[in-house]
VEXPA-230947 format. One record per residue (C-alpha): residue in one letter; x, y, z. Coordinates in steps of 0.02 Angstrom, whole numbers, plus 50000, padded with zeros to 5 digits. Example, Ala and Ser with C-alpha at 12.3 -4.5 7.8 and 13.67 -1.06 7.14 Angstrom:
<node aa="A" xx="50615" yy="49775" zz="50390"/>
<node aa="S" xx="50684" yy="49947" zz="50357"/>
***
This chain:
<node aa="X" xx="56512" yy="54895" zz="54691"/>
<node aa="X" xx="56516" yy="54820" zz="54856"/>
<node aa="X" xx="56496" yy="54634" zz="54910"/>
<node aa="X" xx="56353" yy="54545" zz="54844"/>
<node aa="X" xx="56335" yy="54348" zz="54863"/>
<node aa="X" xx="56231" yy="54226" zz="54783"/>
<node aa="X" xx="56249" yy="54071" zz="54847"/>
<node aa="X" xx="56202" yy="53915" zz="54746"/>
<node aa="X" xx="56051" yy="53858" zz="54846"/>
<node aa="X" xx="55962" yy="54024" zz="54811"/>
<node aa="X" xx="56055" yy="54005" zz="54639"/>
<node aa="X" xx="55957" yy="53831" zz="54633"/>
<node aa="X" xx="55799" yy="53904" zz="54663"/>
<node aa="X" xx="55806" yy="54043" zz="54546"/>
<node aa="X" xx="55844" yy="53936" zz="54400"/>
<node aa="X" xx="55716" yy="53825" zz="54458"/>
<node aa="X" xx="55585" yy="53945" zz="54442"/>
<node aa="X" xx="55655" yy="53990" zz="54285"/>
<node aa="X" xx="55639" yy="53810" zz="54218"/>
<node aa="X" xx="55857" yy="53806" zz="54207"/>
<node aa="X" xx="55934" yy="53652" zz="54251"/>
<node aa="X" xx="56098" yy="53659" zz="54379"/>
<node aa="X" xx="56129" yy="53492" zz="54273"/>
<node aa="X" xx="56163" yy="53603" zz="54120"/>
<node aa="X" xx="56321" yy="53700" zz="54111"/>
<node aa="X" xx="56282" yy="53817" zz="53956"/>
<node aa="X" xx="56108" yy="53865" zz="54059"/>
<node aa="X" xx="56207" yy="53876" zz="54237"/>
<node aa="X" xx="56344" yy="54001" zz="54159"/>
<node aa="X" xx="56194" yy="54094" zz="54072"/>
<node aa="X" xx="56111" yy="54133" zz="54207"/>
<node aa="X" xx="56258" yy="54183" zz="54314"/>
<node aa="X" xx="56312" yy="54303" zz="54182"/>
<node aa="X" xx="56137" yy="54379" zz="54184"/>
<node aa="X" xx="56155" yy="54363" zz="54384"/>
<node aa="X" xx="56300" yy="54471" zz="54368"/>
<node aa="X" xx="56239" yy="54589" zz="54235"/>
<node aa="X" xx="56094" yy="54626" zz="54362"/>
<node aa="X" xx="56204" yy="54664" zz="54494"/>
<node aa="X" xx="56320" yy="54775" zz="54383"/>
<node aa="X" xx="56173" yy="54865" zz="54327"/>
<node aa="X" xx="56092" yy="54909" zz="54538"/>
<node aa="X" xx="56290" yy="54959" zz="54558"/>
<node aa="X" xx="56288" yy="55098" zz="54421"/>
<node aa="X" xx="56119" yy="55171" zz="54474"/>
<node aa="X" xx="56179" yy="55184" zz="54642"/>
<node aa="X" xx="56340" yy="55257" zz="54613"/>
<node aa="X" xx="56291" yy="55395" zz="54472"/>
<node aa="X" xx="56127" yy="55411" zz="54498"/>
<node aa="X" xx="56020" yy="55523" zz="54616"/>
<node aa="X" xx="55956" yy="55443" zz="54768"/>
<node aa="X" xx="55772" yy="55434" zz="54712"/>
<node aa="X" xx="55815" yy="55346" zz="54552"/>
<node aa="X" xx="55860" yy="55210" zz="54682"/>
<node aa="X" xx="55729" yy="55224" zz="54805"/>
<node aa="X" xx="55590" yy="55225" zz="54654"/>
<node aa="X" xx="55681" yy="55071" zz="54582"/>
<node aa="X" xx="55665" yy="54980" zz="54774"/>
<node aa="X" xx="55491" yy="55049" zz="54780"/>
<node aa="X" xx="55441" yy="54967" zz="54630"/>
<node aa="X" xx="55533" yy="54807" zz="54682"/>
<node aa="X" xx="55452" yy="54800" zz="54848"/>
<node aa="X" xx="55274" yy="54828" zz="54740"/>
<node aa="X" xx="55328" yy="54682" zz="54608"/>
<node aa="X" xx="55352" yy="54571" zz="54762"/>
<node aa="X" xx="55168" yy="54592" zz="54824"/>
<node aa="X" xx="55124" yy="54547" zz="54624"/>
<node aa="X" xx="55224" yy="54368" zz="54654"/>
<node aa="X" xx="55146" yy="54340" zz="54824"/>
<node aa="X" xx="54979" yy="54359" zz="54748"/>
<node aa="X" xx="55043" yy="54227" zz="54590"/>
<node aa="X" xx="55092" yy="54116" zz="54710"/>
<node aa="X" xx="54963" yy="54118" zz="54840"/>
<node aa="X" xx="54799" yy="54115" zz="54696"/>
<node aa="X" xx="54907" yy="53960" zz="54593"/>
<node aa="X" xx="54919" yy="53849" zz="54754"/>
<node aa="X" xx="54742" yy="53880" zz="54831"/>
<node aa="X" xx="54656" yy="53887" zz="54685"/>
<node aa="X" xx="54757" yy="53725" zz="54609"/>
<node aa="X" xx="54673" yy="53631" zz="54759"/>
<node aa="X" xx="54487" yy="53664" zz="54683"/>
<node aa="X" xx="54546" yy="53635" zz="54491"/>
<node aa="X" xx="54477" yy="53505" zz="54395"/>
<node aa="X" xx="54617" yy="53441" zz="54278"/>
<node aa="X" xx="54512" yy="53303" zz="54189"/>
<node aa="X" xx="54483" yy="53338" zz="53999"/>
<node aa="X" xx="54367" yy="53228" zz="53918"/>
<node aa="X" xx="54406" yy="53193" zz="53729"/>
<node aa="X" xx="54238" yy="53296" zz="53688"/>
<node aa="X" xx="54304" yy="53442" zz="53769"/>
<node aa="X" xx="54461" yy="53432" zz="53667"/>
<node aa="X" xx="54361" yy="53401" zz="53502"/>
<node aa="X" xx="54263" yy="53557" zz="53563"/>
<node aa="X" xx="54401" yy="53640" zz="53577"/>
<node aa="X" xx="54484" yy="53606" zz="53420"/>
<node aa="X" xx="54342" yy="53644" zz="53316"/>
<node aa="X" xx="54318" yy="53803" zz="53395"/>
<node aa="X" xx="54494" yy="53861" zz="53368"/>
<node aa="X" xx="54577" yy="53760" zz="53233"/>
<node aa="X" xx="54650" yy="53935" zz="53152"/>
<node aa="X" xx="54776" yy="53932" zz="53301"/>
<node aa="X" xx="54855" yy="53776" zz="53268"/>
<node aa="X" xx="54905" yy="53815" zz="53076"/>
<node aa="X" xx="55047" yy="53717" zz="53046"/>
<node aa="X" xx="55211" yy="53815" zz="53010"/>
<node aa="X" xx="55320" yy="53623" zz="52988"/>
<node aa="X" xx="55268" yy="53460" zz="52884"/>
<node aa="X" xx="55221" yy="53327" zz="53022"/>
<node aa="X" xx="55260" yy="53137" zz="52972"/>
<node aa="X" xx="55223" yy="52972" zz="53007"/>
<node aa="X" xx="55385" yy="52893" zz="52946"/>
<node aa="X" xx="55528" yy="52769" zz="52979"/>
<node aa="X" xx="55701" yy="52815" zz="52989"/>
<node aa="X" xx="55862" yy="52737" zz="53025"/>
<node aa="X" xx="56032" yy="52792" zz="53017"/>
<node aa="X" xx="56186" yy="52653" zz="53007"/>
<node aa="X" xx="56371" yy="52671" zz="52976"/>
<node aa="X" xx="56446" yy="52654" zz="52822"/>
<node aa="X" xx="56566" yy="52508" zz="52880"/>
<node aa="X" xx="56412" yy="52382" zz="52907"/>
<node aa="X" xx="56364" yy="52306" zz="52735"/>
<node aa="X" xx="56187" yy="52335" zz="52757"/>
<node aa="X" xx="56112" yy="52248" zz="52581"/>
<node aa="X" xx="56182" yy="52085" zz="52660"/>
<node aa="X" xx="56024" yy="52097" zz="52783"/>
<node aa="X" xx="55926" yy="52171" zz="52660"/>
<node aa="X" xx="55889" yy="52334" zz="52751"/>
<node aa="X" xx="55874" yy="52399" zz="52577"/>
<node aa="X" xx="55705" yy="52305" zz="52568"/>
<node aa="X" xx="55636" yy="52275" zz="52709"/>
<node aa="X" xx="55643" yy="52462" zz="52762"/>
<node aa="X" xx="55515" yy="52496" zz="52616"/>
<node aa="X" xx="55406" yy="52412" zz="52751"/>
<node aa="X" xx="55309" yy="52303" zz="52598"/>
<node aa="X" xx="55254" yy="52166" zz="52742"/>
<node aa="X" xx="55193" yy="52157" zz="52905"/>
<node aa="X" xx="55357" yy="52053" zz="52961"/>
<node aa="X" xx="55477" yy="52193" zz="52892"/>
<node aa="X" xx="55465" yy="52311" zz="53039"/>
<node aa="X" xx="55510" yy="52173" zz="53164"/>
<node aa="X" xx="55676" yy="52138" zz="53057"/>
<node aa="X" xx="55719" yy="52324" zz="53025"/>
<node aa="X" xx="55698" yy="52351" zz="53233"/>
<node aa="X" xx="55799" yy="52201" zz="53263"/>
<node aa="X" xx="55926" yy="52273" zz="53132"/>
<node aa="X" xx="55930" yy="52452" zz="53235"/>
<node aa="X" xx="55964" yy="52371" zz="53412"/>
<node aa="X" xx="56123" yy="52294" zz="53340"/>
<node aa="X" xx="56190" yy="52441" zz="53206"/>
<node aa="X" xx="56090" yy="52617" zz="53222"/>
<node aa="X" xx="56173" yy="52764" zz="53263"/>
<node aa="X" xx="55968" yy="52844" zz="53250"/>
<node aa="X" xx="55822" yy="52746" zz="53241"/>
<node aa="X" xx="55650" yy="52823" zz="53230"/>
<node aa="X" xx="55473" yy="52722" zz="53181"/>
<node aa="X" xx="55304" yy="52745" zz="53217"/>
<node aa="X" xx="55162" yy="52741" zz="53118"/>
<node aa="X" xx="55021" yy="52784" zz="53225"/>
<node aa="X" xx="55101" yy="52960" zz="53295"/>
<node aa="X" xx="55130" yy="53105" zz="53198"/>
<node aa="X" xx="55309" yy="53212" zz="53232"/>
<node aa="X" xx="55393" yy="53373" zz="53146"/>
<node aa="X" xx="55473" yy="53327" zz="53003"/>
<node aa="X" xx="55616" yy="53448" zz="53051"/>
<node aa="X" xx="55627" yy="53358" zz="53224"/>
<node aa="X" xx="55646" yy="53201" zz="53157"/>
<node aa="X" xx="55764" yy="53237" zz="53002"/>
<node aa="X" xx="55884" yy="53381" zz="53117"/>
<node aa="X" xx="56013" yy="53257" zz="53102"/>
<node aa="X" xx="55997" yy="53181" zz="52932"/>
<node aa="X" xx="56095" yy="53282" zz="52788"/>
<node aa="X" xx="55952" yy="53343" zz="52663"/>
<node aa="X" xx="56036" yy="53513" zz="52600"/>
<node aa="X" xx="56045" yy="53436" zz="52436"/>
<node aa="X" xx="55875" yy="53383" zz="52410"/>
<node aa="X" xx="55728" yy="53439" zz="52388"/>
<node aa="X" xx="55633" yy="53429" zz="52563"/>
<node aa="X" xx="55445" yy="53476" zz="52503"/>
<node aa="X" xx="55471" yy="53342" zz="52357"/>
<node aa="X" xx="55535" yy="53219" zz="52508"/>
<node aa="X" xx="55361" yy="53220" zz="52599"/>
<node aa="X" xx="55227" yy="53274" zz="52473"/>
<node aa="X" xx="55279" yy="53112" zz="52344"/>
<node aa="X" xx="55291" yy="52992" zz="52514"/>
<node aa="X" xx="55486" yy="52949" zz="52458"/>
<node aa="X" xx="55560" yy="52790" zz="52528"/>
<node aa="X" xx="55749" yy="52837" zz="52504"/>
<node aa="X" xx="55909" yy="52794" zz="52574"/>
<node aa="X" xx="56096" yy="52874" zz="52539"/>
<node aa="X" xx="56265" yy="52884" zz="52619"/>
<node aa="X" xx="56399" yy="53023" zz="52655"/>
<node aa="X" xx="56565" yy="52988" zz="52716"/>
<node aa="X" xx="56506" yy="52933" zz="52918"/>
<node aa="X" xx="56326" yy="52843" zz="52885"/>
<node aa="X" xx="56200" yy="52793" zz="52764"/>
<node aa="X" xx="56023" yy="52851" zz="52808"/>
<node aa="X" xx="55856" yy="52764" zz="52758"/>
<node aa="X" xx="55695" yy="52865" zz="52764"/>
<node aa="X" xx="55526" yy="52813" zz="52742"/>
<node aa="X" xx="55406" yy="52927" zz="52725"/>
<node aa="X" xx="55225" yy="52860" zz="52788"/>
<node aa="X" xx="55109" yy="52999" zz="52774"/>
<node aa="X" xx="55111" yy="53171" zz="52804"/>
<node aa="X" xx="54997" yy="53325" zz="52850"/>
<node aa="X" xx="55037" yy="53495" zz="52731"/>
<node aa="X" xx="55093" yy="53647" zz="52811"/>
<node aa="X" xx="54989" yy="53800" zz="52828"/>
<node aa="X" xx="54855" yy="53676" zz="52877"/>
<node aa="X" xx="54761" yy="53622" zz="53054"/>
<node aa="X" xx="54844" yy="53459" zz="53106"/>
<node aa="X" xx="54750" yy="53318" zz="53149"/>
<node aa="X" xx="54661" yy="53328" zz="53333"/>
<node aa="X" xx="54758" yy="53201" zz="53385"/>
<node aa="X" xx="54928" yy="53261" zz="53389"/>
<node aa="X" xx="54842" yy="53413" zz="53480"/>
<node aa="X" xx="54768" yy="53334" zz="53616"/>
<node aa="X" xx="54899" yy="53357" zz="53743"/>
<node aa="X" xx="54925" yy="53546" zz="53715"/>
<node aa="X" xx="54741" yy="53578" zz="53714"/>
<node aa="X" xx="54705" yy="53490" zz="53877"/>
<node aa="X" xx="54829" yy="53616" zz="53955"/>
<node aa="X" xx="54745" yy="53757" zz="53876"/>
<node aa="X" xx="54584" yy="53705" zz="53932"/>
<node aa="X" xx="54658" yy="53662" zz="54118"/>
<node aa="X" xx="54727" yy="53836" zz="54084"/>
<node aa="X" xx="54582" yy="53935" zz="54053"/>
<node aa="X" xx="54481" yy="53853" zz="54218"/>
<node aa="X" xx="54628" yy="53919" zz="54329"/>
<node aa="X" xx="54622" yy="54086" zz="54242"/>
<node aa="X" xx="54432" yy="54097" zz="54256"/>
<node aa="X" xx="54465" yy="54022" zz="54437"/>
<node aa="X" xx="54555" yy="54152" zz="54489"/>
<node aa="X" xx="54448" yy="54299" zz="54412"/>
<node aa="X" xx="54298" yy="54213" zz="54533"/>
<node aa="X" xx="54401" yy="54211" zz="54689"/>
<node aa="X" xx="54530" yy="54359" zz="54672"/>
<node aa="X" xx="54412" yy="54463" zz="54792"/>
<node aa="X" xx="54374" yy="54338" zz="54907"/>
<node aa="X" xx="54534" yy="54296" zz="54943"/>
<node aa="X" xx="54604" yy="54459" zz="54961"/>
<node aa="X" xx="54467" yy="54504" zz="55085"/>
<node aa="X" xx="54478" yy="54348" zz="55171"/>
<node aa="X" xx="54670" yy="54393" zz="55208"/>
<node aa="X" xx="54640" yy="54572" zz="55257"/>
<node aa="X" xx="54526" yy="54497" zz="55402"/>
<node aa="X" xx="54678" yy="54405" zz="55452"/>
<node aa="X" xx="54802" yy="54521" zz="55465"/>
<node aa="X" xx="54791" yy="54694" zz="55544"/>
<node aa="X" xx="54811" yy="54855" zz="55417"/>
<node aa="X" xx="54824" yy="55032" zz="55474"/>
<node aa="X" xx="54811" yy="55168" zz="55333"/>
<node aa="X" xx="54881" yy="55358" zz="55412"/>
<node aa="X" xx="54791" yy="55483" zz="55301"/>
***
């Protein structure tokens, strides 16, 4: 096959522009197998292949790299004249416009949830109780409860998360998950490790738009998006005739 190196600074950057982490061994030995796969691949074509199977596949390379200088050059020009603010009537806008595209495929919550080990007797702080959240002062006890004994700890009534995010590491193959979060259960229960308290505050259904709210973030960067994408339709032929008057081109006919 021949020697081929890849050394771990270009390995860095590859990954990079992947969105891989170094950091992360699992993504680090993925990518090196695909690295290598790559490399196995260019060796095969060149060794049973005709020569103009591998001079079309450098062609095309050469081709895809004029593609990426183009990415590159319109995303840091044109990020210089894009406006990233988004006011909150731009996102309503938005969101009324396009609500079908949000349909939730997951329950989203406002809940409480704490997980504690079995060993710590938690009825002799009342956890039991004051987890039901009944008064204002129960919250502050329950949080002061989870900085000493919670293995997971998880409240917040004013933001709305996946259900399955926050229960991924509570054991609910026994129950009955839809009956969970549609009656608003307040339930705790143990298994051999913890016992685990859930509170479930309100909820938004599935196959529904969720509130505009829990939105707002991913609809600013579609709307930041869609100015850079109708940014660059604007200024693709300016800039590409503005760099043809810089650089010399001969065409032989």
């Amino acid at each position: 096959m021949g020697d081929v190196e890849l050394t771990e600074n270009d390995a860095y950057i590859l990954m990079q522009h992947a969105g891989l982490s170094m950091d992360s061994t699992s993504q680090y030995k993925a990518f090196l197998e695909q690295w290598v796969a790559n490399e196995v691949y260019k060796a095969e074509i060149k060794e049973k292949y005709p020569e103009d199977v591998w001079r079309l596949i450098n062609l095309r390379s050469e081709s895809f790299k004029g593609d990426l200088a183009q990415f590159y050059l319109e995303e840091t020009e044109l990020r210089k004249q894009l406006d990233t603010i988004v006011t909150i009537a731009e996102v309503q806008n938005y969101y009324e416009n396009h609500k079908d595209e949000f349909i939730l495929h997951d329950y989203i919550v406002k809940a409480l949830y704490i997980k504690i080990p079995v060993e710590v007797d938690f009825k002799e702080k009342k956890l039991n109780q004051t987890y039901l959240l009944k008064n204002d002062k129960d919250i502050i006890e329950v949080n002061s409860y989870a900085k000493l004994y919670a293995a997971n700890f998880y409240y917040n009534d004013s933001t709305w998360i996946y259900f399955d995010e926050l229960a991924k590491d509570i054991p609910l193959a026994k129950f009955n998950v839809d009956n969970i979060i549609l009656n608003r259960t307040k339930t705790y229960f143990s298994d051999e490790n913890y016992t685990y308290f859930l509170n479930i505050i309100d909820y938004k259904l599935k196959d529904e738009a969720p509130p505009v709210d829990f939105l707002q973030n991913e609809i600013k960067r579609i709307i930041v998006a869609n100015r850079l994408h109708q940014l660059k339709e604007k200024n693709e032929s300016s800039l590409i005739q503005r760099l043809k008057k810089k650089y010399e081109i001969n065409i032989h006919l």
